[in-house]
C-alpha positions in Angstrom: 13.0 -27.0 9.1 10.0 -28.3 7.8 9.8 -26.1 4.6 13.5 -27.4 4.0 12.2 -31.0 4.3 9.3 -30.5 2.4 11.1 -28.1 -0.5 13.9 -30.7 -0.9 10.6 -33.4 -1.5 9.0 -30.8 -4.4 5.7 -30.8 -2.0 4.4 -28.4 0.4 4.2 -28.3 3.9 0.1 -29.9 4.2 1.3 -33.3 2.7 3.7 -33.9 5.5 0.9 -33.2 8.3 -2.0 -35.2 9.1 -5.3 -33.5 9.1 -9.1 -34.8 9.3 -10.4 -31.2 8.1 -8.7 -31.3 4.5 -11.4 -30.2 1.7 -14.7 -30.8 3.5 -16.0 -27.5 2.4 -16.0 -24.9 -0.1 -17.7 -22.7 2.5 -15.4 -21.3 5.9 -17.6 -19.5 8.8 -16.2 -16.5 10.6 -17.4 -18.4 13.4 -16.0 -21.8 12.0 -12.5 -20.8 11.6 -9.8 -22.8 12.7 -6.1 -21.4 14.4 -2.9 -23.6 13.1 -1.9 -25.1 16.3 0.6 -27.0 14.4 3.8 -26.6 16.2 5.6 -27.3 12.7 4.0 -24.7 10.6 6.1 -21.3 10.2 4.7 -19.2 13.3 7.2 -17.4 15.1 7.3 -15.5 18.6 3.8 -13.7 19.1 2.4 -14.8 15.8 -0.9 -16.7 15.3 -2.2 -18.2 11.8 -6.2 -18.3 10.6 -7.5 -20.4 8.6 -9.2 -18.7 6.0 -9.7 -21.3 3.6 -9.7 -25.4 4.3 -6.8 -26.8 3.8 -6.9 -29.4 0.9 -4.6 -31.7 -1.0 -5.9 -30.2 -4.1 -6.3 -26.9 -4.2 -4.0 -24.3 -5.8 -4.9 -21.3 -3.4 -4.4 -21.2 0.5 -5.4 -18.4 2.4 -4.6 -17.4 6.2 -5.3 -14.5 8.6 -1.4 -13.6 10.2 -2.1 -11.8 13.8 0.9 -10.7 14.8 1.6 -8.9 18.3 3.0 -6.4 18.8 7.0 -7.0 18.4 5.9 -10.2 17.0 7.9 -11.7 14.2 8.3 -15.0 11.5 10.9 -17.5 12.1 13.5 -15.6 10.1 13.3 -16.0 6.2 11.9 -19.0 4.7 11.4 -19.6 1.1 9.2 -22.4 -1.4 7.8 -22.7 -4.7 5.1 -20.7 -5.9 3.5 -17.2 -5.5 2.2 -14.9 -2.4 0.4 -11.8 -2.0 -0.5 -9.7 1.3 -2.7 -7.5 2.4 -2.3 -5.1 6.1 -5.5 -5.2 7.6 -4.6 -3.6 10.6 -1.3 -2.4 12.3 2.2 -1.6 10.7 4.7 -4.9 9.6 8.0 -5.0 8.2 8.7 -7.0 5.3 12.1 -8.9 4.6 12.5 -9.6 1.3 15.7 -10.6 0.8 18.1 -8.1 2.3 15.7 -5.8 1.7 13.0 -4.5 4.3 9.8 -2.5 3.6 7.5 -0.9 6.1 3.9 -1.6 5.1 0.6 -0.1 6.9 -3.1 -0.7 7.2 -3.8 -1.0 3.3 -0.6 -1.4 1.6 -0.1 -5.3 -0.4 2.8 -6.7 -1.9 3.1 -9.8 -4.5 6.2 -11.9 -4.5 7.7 -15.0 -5.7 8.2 -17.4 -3.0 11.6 -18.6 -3.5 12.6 -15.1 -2.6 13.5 -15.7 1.3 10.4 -13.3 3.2 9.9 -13.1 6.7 8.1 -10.1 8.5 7.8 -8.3 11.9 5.4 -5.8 13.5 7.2 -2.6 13.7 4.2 -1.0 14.6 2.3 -0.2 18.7 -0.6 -2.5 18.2 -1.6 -5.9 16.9 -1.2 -6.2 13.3 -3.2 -8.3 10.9 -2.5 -9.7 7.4 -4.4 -11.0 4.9 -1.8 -13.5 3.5 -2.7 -15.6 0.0 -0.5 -18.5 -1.0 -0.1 -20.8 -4.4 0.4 -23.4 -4.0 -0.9 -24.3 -0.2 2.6 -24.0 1.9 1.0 -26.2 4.7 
């Protein structure tokens, strides 16, 4: 609901949420790193986001560790301005894109548009991880 909201405002999903960490650094520990608690931002059952980057007002680029669990999925197909790319880490997902659906493994990436609806699922026996990059920030 909140990507509808913010879509139909032409902004993404960060400007709507309060947050005391936006742009304080450049540099993100592995140690450092933040989980999205956010009840708001697109999780979905068994799905837990990483901040790789600091989220910031005005940067182009946001970018997120997805750790999915096994039989964990997104909250159905979303979709938003701008650009994604992904990258399996670890495990075995299925992407929705569209009505289409494509099983990717440890090593395989896709690029899409982002106003194409996408949602994905671990299809696979074990935790899966995903390098996700967005532009511009979704939340």
């Amino acid at each position: 609901m909140l990507h509808r909201i913010a879509a139909s405002l032409d902004v993404n999903i960060g400007t709507l949420l309060a947050s005391d960490s936006l742009g304080k650094s450049r540099i993100v520990r592995a140690k450092d790193r933040k989980f999205s608690t956010d009840q708001l931002v697109r999780r979905g059952d068994g799905v837990k986001l990483e901040m790789v980057s600091e989220r910031a007002m005005d940067t182009l680029l946001q970018v997120n560790l997805h750790h999915i669990a096994k039989g964990g999925r997104s909250d159905g197909q979303i979709t938003h301005m701008g650009e994604e790319f992904i990258y399996v880490l670890k495990g075995t997902i299925e992407l929705y894109l569209g009505t289409e659906s494509h099983t990717l493994a440890k090593g395989d990436s896709a690029f899409f548009k982002s106003s194409e609806p996408h949602g994905y699922a671990n299809v696979g026996n074990t935790p899966a991880t995903i390098l996700w990059l967005n532009t511009p920030p979704t939340y």
